[in-house]
Steps between C-alpha positions, in 0.01 A plus 500: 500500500812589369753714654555820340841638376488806756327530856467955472506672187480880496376729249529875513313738257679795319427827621758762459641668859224312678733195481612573780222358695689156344764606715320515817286146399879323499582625792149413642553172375887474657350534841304233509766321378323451128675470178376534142581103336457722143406839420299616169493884421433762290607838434586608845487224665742308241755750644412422830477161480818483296699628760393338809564163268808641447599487875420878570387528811175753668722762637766489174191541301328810679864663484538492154213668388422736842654783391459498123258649313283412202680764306808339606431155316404665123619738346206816379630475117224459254566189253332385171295228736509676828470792724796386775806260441553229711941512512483583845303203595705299310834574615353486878370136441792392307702615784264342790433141316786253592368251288457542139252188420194370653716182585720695707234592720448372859091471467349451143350750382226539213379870360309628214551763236291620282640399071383798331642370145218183515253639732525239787609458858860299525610335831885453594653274722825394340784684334688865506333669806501881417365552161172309650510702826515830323226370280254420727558865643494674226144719534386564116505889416721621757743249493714381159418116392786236593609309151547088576560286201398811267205532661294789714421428888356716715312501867387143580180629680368640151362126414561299852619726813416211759661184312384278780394217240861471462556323785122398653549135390829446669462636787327384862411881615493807274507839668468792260599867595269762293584855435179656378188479696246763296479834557293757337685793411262852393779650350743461213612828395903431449693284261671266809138434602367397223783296390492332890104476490500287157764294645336424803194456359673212262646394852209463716307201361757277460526451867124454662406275139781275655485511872326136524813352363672616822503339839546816611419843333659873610423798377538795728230759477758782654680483183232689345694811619777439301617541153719304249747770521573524860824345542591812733250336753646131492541502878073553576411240190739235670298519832169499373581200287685352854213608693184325293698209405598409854142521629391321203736207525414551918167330414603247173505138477873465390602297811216255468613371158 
């Protein structure tokens, strides 16, 4: 049998604040002296993923975004084709990103975005690095569409939020970190929730229709109690994600391959 390309690819779902939980997979991952070969992301994780391939490390990672809000990263300004800008955002990751291509980058890396001008699902692994990063986060509605080649990207996980067929085939092991296991929710009586439960909704499936393609498949039921929105509470996401992923990889195959 051939040899694949990479022995551990990684692929992390968007999810708004709940990224953190990446965080605390990483570091997880760190300890037991694993690293990621190649990383595929969207949304979210395309921010996450970009800067741990970018040399960030866990604890560089947790301090940028601790003590900053979701308010913090837009601004509340009502646009022709959105409810919040996104300048905030940009200027952090523009300041954070040390390299400005996917070439530059110490792990490949592979996300998704969503082309809103032709209706289909793009993936990026080569070229300028921001623009497709800021894509791939972009959540439709509340956040303003990102313009590449004079066209209209928005939030990878619209059409694939768990791009792990972008990496299955060259790859030995495949562990994928979800963000959304279901929740019912009785009530949607605000604006924010229903914009959150539609998105989430959209979310959800793409993970569990995929979790055969993974060696190994995480998706932390404690992050039920937490929102898109809740940057403010980076510090308890980050330890649920460390705390599931550890016992999960506790009892995985990786070492036998």
């Amino acid at each position: 049998m051939k040899k694949k390309p990479y022995k551990l690819g990684l692929v992390l779902s968007g999810g708004g604040a709940k990224g953190f939980a990446h965080v605390g997979l990483l570091q997880a991952l760190e300890e037991m002296g694993i690293q990621p070969d190649i990383i595929a992301g969207a949304s979210v994780g395309s921010i996450v993923g970009a800067l741990y391939a970018d040399g960030y490390s866990i604890q560089e990672m947790l301090s940028v975004f601790k003590n900053t809000g979701f308010m913090d990263l837009v601004s509340p300004k009502l646009n022709a084709n959105s409810i919040l800008k996104t300048d905030n955002l940009q200027k952090k990751l523009k300041s954070l990103l040390h390299a400005k291509t996917f070439e530059e980058l110490r792990i490949p890396l592979v996300i998704s975005a969503s082309n809103l001008t032709c209706g289909k699902v793009e993936y990026f692994r080569s070229g300028t690095l921001l623009d497709k990063v800021l894509a791939s986060s972009s959540i439709p509605v509340l956040f303003n569409p990102v313009i590449i080649d004079g066209q209209y990207y928005a939030d990878g996980g619209l059409f694939d939020n768990f791009p792990v067929e972008q990496i299955r085939d060259r790859c030995e092991y495949v562990i994928g970190f979800h963000l959304h296991p279901f929740k019912k929710q009785d009530k949607i009586t605000t604006l924010k929730q229903n914009i959150e439960r539609t998105i989430t909704l959209v979310y959800e499936s793409h993970g569990w229709k995929k979790a055969h393609l993974c060696n190994l498949y995480i998706e932390p039921e404690a992050l039920t109690q937490y929102t898109i929105y809740d940057v403010r509470k980076a510090m308890a996401i980050y330890k649920v994600g460390y705390d599931y992923a550890r016992k999960m990889l506790e009892k995985a195959d990786y070492f036998s391959i």
